[in-house]
MILUM-911914 format. One record per residue (C-alpha): chain; residue number from 1; x, y, z. Coordinates in steps of 0.5 Angstrom, whole numbers, m for minus. Layout:
<sites>
{c:A | k:NUM | east:X | north:Y | up:Z}
...
</sites>
This chain:
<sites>
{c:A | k:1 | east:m10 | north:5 | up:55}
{c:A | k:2 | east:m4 | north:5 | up:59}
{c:A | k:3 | east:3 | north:7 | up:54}
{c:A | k:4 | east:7 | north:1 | up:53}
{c:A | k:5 | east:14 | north:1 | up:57}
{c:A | k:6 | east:21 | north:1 | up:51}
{c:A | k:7 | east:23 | north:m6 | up:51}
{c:A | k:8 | east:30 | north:m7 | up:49}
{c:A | k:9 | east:30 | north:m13 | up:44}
{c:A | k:10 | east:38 | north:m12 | up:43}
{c:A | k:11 | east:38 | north:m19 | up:45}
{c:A | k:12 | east:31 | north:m22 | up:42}
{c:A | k:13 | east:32 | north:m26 | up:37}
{c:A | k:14 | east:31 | north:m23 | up:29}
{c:A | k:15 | east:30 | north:m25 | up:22}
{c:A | k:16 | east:24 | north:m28 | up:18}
{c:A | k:17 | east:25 | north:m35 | up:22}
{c:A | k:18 | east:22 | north:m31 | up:30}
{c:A | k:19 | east:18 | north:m27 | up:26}
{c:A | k:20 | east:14 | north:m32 | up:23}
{c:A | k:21 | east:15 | north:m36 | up:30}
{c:A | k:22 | east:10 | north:m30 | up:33}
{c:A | k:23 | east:4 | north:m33 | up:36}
{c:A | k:24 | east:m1 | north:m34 | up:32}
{c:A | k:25 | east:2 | north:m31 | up:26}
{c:A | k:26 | east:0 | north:m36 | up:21}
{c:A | k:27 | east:m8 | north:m36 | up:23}
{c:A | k:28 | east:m8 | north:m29 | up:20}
{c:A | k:29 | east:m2 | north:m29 | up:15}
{c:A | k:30 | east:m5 | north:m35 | up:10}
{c:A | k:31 | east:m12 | north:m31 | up:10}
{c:A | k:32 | east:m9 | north:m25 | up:9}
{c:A | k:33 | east:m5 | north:m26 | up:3}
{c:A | k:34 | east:m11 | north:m29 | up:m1}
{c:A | k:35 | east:m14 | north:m23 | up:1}
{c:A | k:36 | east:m10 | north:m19 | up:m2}
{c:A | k:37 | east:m7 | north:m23 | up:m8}
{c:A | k:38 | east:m13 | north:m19 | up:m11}
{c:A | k:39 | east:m11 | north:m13 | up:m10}
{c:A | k:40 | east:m7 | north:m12 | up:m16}
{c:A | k:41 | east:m13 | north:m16 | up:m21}
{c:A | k:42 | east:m18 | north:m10 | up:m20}
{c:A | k:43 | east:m15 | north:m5 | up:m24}
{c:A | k:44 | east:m13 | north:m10 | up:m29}
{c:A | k:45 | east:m19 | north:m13 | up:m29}
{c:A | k:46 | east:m23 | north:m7 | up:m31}
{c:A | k:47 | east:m19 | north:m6 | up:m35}
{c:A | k:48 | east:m20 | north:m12 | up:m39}
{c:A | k:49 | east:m28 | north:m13 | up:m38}
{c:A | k:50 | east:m28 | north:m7 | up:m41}
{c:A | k:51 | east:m24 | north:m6 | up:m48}
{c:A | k:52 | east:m27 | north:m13 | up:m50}
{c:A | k:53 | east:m34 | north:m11 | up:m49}
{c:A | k:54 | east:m33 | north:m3 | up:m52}
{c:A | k:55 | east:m27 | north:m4 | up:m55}
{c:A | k:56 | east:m26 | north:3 | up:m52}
{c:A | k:57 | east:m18 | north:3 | up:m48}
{c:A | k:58 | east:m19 | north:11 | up:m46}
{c:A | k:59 | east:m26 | north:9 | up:m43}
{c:A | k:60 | east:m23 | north:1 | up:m40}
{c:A | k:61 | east:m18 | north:6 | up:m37}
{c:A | k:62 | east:m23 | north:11 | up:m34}
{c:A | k:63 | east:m27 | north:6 | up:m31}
{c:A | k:64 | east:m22 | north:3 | up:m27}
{c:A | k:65 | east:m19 | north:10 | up:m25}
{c:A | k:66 | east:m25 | north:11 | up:m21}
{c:A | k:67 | east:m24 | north:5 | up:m18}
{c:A | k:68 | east:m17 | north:7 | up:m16}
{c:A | k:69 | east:m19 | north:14 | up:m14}
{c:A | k:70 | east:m25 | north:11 | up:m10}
{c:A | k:71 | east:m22 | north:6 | up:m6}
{c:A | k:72 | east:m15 | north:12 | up:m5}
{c:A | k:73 | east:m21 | north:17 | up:m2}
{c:A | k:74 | east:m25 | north:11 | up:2}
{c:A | k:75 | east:m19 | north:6 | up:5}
{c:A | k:76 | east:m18 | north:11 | up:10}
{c:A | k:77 | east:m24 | north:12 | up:12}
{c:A | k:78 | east:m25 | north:5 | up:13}
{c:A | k:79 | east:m19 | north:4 | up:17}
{c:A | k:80 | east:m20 | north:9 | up:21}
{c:A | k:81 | east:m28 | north:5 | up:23}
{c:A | k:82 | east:m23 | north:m1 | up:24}
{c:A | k:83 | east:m19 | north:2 | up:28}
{c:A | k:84 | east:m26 | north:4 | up:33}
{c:A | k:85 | east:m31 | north:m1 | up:31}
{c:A | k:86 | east:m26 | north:m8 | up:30}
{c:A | k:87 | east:m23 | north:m11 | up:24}
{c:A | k:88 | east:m28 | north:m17 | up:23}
{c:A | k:89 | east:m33 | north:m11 | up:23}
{c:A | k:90 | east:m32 | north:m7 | up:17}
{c:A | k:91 | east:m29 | north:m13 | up:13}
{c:A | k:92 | east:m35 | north:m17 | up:13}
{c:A | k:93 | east:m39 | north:m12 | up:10}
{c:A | k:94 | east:m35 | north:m9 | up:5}
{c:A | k:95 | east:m32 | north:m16 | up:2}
{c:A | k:96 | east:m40 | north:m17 | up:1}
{c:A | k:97 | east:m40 | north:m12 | up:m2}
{c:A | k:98 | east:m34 | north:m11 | up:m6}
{c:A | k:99 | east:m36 | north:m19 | up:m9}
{c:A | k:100 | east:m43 | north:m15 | up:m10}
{c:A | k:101 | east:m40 | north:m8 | up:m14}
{c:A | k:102 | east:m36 | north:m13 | up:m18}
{c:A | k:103 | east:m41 | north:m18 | up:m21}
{c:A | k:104 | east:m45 | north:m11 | up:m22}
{c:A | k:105 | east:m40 | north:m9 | up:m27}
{c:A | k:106 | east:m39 | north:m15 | up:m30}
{c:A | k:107 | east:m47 | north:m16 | up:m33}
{c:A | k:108 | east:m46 | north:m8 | up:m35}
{c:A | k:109 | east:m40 | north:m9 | up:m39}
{c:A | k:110 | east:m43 | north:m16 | up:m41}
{c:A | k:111 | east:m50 | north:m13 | up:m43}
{c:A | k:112 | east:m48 | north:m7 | up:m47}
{c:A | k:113 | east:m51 | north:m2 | up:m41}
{c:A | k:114 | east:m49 | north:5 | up:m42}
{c:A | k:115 | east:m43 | north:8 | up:m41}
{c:A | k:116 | east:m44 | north:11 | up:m35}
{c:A | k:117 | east:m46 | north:5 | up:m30}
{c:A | k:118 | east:m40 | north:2 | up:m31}
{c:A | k:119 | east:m37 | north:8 | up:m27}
{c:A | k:120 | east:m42 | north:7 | up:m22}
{c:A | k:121 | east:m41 | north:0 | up:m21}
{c:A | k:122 | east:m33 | north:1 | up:m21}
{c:A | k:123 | east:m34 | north:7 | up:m16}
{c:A | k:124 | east:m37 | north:2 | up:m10}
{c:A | k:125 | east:m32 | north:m4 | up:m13}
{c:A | k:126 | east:m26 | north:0 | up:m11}
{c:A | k:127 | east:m29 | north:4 | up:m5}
{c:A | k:128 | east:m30 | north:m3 | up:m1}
{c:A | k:129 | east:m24 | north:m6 | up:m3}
{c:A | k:130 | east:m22 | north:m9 | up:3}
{c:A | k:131 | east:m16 | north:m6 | up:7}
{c:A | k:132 | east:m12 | north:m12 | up:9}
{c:A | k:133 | east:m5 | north:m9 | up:8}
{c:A | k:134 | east:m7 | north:m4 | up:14}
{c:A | k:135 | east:m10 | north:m9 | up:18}
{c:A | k:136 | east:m5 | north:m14 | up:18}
{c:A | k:137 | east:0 | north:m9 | up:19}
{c:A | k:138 | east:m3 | north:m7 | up:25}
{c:A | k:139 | east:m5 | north:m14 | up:28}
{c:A | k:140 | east:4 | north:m15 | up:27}
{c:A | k:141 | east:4 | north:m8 | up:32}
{c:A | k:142 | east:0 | north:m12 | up:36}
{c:A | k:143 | east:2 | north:m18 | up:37}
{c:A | k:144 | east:9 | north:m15 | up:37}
{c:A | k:145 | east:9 | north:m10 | up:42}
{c:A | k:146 | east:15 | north:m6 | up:43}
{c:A | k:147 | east:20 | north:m9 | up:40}
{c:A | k:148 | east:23 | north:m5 | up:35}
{c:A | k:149 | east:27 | north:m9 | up:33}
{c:A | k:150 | east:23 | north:m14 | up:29}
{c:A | k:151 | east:18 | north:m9 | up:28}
{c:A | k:152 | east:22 | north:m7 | up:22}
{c:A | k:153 | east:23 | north:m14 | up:20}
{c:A | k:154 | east:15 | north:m15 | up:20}
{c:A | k:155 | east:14 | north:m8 | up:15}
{c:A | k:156 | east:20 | north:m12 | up:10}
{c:A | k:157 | east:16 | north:m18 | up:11}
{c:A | k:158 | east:10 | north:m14 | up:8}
{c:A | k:159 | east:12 | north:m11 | up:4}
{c:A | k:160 | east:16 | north:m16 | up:0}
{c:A | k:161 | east:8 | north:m19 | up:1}
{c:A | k:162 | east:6 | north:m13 | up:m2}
{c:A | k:163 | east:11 | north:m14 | up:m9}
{c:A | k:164 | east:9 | north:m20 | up:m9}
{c:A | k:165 | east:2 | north:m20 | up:m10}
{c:A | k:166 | east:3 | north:m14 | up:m15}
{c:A | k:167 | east:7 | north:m19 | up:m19}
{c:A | k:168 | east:3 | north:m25 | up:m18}
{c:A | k:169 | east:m4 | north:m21 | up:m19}
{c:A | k:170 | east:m3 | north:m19 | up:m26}
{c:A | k:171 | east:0 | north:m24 | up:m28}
{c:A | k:172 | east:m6 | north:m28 | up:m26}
{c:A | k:173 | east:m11 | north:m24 | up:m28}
{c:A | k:174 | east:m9 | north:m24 | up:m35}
{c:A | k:175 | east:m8 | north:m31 | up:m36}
{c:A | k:176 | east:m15 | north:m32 | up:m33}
{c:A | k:177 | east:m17 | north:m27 | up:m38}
{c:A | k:178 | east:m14 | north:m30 | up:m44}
{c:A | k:179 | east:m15 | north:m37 | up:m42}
{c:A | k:180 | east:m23 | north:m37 | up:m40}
{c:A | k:181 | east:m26 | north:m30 | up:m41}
{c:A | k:182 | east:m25 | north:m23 | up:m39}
{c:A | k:183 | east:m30 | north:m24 | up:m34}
{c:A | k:184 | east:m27 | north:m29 | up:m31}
{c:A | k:185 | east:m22 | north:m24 | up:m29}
{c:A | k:186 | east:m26 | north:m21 | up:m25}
{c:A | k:187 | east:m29 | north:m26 | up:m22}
{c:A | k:188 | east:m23 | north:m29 | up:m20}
{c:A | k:189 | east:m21 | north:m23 | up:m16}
{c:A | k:190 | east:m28 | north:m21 | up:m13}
{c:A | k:191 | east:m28 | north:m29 | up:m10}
{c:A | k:192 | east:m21 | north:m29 | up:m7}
{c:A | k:193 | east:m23 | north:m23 | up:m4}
{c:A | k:194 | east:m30 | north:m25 | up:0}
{c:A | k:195 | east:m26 | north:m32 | up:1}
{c:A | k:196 | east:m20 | north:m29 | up:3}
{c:A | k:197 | east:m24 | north:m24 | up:7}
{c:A | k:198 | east:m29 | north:m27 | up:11}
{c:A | k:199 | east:m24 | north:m32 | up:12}
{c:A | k:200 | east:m18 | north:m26 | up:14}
{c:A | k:201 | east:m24 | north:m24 | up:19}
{c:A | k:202 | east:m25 | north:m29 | up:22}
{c:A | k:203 | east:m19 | north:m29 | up:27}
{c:A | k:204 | east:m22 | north:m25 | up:31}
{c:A | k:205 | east:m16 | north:m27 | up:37}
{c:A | k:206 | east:m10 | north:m24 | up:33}
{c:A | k:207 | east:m14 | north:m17 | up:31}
{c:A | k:208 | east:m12 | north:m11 | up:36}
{c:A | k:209 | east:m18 | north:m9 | up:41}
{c:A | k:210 | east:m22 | north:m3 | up:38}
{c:A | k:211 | east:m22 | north:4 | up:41}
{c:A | k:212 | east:m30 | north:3 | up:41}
{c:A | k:213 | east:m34 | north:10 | up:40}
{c:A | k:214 | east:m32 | north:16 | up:42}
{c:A | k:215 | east:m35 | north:18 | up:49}
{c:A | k:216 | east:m40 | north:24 | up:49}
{c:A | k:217 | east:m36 | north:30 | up:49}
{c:A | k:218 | east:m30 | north:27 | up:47}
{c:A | k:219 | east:m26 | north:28 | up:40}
{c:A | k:220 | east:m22 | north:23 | up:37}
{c:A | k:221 | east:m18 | north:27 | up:32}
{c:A | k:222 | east:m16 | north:23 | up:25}
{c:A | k:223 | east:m9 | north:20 | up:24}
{c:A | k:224 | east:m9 | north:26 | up:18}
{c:A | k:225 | east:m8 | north:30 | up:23}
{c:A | k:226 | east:m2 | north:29 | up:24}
{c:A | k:227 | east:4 | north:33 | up:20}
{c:A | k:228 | east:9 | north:28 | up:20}
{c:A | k:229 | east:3 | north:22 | up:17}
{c:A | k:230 | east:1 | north:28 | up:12}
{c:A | k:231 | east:8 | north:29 | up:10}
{c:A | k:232 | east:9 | north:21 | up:9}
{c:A | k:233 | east:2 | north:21 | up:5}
{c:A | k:234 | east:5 | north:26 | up:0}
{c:A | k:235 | east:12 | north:22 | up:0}
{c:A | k:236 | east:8 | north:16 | up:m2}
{c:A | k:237 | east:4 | north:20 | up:m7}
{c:A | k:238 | east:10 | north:21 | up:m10}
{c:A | k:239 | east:12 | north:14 | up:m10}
{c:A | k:240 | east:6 | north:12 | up:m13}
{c:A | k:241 | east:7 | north:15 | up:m19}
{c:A | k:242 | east:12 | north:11 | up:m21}
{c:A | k:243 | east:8 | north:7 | up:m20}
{c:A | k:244 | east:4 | north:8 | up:m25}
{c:A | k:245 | east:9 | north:11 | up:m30}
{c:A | k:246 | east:13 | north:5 | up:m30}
{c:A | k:247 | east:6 | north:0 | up:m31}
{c:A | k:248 | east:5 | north:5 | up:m37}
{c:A | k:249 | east:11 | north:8 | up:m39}
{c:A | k:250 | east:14 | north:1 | up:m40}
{c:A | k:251 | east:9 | north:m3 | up:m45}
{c:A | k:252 | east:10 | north:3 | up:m49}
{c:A | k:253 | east:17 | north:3 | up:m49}
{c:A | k:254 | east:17 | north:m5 | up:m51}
{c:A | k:255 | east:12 | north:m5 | up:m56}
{c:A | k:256 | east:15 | north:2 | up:m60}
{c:A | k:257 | east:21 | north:m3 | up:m60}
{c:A | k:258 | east:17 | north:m8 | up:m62}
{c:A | k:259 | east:18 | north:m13 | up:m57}
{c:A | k:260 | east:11 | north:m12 | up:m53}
{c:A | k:261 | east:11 | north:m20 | up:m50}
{c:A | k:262 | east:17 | north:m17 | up:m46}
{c:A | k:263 | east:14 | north:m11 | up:m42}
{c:A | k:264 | east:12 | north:m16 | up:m38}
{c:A | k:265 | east:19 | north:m18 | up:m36}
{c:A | k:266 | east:21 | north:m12 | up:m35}
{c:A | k:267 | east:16 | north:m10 | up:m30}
{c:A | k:268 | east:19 | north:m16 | up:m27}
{c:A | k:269 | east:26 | north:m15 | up:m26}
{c:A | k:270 | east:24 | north:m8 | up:m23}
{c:A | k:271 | east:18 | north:m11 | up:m17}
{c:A | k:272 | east:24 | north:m17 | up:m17}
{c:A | k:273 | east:29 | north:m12 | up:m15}
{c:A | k:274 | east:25 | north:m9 | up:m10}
{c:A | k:275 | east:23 | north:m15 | up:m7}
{c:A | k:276 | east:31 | north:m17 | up:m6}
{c:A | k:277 | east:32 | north:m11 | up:m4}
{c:A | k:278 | east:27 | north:m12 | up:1}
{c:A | k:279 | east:29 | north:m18 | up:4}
{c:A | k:280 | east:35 | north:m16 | up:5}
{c:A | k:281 | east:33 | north:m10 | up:9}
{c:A | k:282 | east:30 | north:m13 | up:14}
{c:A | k:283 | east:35 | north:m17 | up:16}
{c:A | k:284 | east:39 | north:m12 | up:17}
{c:A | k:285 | east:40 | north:m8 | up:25}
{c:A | k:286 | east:40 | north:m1 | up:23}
{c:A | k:287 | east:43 | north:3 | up:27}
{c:A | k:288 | east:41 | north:10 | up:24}
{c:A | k:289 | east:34 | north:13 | up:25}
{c:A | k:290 | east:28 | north:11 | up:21}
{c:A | k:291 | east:28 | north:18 | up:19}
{c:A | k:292 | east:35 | north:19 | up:16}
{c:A | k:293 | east:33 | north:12 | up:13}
{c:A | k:294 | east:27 | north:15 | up:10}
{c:A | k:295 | east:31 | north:21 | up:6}
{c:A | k:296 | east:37 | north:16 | up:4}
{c:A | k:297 | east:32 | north:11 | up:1}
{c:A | k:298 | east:28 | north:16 | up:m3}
{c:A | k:299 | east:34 | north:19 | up:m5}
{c:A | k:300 | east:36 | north:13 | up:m8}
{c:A | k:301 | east:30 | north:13 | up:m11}
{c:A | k:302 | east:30 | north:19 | up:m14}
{c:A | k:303 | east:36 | north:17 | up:m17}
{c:A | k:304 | east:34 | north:11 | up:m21}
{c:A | k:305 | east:29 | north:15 | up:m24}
{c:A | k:306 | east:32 | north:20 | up:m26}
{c:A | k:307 | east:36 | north:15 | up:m32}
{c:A | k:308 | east:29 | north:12 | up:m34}
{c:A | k:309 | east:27 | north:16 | up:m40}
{c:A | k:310 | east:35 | north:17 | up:m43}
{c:A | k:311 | east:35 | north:9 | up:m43}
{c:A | k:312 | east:36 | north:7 | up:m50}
{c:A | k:313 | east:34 | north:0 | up:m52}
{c:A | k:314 | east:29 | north:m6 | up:m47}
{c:A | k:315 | east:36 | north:m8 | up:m45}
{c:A | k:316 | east:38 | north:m2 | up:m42}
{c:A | k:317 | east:31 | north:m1 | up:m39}
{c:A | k:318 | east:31 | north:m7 | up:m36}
{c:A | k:319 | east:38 | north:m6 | up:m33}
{c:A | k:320 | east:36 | north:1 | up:m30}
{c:A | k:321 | east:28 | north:m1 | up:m29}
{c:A | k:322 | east:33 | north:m7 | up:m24}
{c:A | k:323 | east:36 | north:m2 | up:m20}
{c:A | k:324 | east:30 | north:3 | up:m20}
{c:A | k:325 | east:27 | north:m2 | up:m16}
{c:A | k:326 | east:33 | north:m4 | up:m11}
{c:A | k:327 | east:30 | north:3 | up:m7}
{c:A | k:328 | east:22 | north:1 | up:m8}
{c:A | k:329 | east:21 | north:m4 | up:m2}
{c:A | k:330 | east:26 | north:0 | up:3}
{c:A | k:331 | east:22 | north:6 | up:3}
{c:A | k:332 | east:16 | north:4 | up:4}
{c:A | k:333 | east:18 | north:m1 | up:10}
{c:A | k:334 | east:21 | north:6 | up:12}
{c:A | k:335 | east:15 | north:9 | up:11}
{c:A | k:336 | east:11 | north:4 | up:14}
{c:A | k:337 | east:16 | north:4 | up:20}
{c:A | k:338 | east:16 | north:12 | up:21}
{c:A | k:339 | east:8 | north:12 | up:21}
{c:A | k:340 | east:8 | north:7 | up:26}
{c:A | k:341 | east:11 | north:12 | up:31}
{c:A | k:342 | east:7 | north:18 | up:29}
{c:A | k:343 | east:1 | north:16 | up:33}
{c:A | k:344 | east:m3 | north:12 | up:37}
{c:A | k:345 | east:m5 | north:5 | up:37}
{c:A | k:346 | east:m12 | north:7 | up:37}
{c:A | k:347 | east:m11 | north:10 | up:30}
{c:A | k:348 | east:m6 | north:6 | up:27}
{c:A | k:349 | east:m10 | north:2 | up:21}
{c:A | k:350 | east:m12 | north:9 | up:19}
{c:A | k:351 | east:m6 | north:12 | up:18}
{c:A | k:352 | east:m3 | north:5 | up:14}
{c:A | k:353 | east:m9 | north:6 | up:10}
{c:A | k:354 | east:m7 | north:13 | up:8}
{c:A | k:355 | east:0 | north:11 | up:6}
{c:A | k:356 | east:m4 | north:4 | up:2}
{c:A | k:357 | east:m9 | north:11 | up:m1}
{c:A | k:358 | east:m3 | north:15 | up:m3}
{c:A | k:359 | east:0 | north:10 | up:m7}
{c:A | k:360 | east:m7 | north:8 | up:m10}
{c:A | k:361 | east:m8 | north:15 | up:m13}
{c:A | k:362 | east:m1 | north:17 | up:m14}
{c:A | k:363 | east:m2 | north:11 | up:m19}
{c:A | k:364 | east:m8 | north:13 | up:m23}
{c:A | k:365 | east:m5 | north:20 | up:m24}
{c:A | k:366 | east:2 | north:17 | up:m26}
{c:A | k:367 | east:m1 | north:12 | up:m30}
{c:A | k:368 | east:m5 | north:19 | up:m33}
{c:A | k:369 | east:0 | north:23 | up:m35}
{c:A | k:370 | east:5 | north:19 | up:m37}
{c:A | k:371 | east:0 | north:16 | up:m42}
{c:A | k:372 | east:m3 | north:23 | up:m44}
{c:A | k:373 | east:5 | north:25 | up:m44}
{c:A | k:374 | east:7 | north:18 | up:m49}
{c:A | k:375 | east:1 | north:20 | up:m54}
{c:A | k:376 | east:4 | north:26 | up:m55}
{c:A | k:377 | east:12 | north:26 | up:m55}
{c:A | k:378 | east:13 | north:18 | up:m55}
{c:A | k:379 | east:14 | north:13 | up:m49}
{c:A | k:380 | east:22 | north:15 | up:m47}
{c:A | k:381 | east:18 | north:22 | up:m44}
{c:A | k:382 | east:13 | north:18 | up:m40}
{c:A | k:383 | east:19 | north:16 | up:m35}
{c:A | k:384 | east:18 | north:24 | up:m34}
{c:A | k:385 | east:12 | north:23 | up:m30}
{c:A | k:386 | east:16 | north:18 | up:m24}
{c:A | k:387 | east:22 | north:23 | up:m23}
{c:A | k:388 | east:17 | north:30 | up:m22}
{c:A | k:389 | east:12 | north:25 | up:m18}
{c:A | k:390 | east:18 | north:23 | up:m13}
{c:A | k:391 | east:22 | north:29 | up:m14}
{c:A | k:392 | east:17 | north:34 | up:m11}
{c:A | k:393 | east:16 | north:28 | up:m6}
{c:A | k:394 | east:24 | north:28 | up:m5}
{c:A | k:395 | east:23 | north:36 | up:m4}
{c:A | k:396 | east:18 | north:35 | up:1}
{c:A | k:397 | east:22 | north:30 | up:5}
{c:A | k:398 | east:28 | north:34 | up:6}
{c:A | k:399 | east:24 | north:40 | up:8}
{c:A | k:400 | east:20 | north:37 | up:13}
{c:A | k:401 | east:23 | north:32 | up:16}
{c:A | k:402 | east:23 | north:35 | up:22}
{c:A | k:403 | east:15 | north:33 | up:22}
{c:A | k:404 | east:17 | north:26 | up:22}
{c:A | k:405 | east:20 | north:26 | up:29}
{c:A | k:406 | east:15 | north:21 | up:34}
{c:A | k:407 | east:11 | north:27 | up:39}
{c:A | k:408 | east:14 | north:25 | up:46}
{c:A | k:409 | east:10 | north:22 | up:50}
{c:A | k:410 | east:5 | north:27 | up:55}
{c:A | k:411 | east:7 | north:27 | up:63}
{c:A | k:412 | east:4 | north:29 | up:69}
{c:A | k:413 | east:7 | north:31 | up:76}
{c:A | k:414 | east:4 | north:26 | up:81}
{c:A | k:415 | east:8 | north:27 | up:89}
{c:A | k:416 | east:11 | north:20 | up:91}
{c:A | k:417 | east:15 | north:18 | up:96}
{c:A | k:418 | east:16 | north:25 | up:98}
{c:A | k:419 | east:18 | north:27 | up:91}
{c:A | k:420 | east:16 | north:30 | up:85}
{c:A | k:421 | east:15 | north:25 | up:79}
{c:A | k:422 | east:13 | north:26 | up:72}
{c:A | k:423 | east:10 | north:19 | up:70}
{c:A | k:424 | east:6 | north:18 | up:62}
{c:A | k:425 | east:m1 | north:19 | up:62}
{c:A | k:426 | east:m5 | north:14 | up:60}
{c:A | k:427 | east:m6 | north:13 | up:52}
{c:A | k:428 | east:0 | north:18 | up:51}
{c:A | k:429 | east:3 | north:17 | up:45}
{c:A | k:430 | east:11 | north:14 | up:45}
{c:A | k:431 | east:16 | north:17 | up:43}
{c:A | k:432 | east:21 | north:15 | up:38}
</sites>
């Protein structure tokens, strides 16, 4: 694959409106966003299924970490056959068997079956969730090309997508729970899947090409090979764990204060501030770089994390949840940003899983301690959790950021005209 020439777009038309004139786009947009309207149901849903049949938080909760922690270890993988053997074809099967492990789940936990083969259902169910987030990042690479410009409006778009299907996916698990049954939960989110899935995959004509297998002898190093993507997957580990902290931590705090009905609108003030602060960030033609962007951003972060614990009311958390979430969306479209240049196009849905994975397991480990943390000293500590989680990120970020710098792109000298002249080798990666 010949490197793509810089393109300039300083004159090319931005925001949401030529985004979504792209060629294309909505054939695969609709698809996707009902496909990943579920993604946020699962846990909850476990979660639901299980207490009601066992009447168990701690083994409701268990269950649905070994899906998060399954599909955090296994998303990668998935990408990265993606990326070598097309989307359609590792979409498919795992929507069918994401829909199967689920259905196995719900007439276990249904039938009263022992402990131990929920967890054996729950660890395919989260395993084969299907990456669509990655994918329909990549599809934008894409179908964009080299226009680095749009490109971040694109990653502001989904992200904004992302927030909201974190807002909307619980939301709508819980009222299915509650007005039909917990299973129906489940069911719900297992059908939109493999309807959204199968669907999603069906637009074979806006996926990028696959690599295909690698030649004998050759080597094709993973996307986690690179330092720079290691690096971003341990800063988004970290925000992944104010994540769950926040999940947690907030419905403690709300109902220690007696007003359990509202944790959920408390949430929703904080995804609501990451989804403005991530439509407005894509409006936006930055003249600084993506890396400078990325320390700023987690720096604000940190920041908002750090008021969390000494909130005194819901009003107040509210406010500062409000703010807290004002730094969410721009770092992630950073980071999207960031991995996006790191490597090579053949790889570039792996390397988005991993950053999707990072978040899923910071998740469970926030949601993890802050809960053991809540049991012993009460919710305001819980908030602890989210600021050591983004603040070792933050660490991490400052000290390394020199890893975040896009490799040049590999050259040759050829002779032409009488002259000696360096020219890009084929498939190098692009520098940023």
């Amino acid at each position: 694959m010949a490197a793509r020439r810089p393109v300039d777009d300083t004159t090319s038309p931005t925001g949401y409106g030529a985004l979504l004139r792209t060629p294309g786009a909505w054939t695969f947009l609709f698809p996707a966003l009902v496909a990943r309207l579920p993604y946020a149901m699962l846990s909850l849903g476990i979660v639901l299924l299980v207490h009601d049949t066992t009447g168990s938080y701690g083994l409701a909760g268990s269950v649905a970490a070994v899906a998060a922690v399954a599909q955090a270890l296994i998303g990668p993988q998935t990408g990265r056959l993606a990326d070598r053997h097309g989307q359609a074809a590792v979409l498919v099967p795992a929507v069918i068997v994401h829909a199967c492990a689920v259905a196995a789940l719900i007439l276990l936990a249904r039938g009263d079956a022992p402990d131990w083969t929920l967890y054996l259902a729950a660890a395919p169910a989260g395993a084969a969730v299907p990456q669509v987030g990655a994918m329909v990042r990549a599809r934008w690479v894409h179908r964009l090309g080299e226009r680095p410009t749009l490109m971040n409006t694109a990653f502001a778009f989904e992200s904004v997508t992302d927030e909201f299907t974190f807002v909307v996916g619980p939301m709508l698990a819980t009222g299915i729970a509650t007005l039909v049954n917990p299973s129906a939960g489940l069911t719900a989110e297992a059908t939109l899947t493999l309807l959204g899935g199968l669907a999603f995959a069906a637009r074979r004509d806006t996926a990028p090409a696959p690599t295909g297998p690698a030649a004998p002898g050759e080597r094709r190093a993973s996307a986690l090979a690179s330092p720079g993507v290691r690096l971003l997957a341990g800063a988004f580990l970290g925000l992944g764990t104010v994540f769950g902290t926040l999940q947690v931590s907030i419905t403690a705090f709300a109902e220690d204060a007696g007003a359990g009905g509202l944790s959920g609108l408390v949430y929703g003030l904080f995804a609501a501030g990451s989804m403005a602060a991530g439509v407005l960030y894509g409006l936006i033609r930055w003249r600084s770089s993506a890396r400078q962007r990325m320390v700023a951003c987690y720096t604000l972060l940190v920041l908002g994390c750090s008021t969390l614990w000494a909130m005194p009311n819901l009003v107040a958390l509210a406010v500062a949840g409000l703010f807290c979430g004002l730094a969410i969306a721009p770092t992630l479209i950073t980071g999207y940003t960031l991995v996006e240049s790191l490597v090579d196009n053949g790889a570039k849905t792996e390397a988005f899983t991993w950053l999707t994975g990072a978040i899923g397991l910071g998740l469970a480990l926030g949601s993890t301690a802050a809960g053991q943390l809540i049991d012993r000293s009460g919710p305001s500590l819980g908030f602890t959790v989210a600021l050591l989680g983004s603040g070792l990120g933050l660490v991490a970020l400052v000290t390394m950021r020199r890893l975040l710098l896009a490799p040049a792109p590999a050259t040759r000298t050829v002779a032409r005209g009488g002259a000696d002249v360096r020219e890009p080798l084929a498939g190098a990666a692009r520098h940023g």
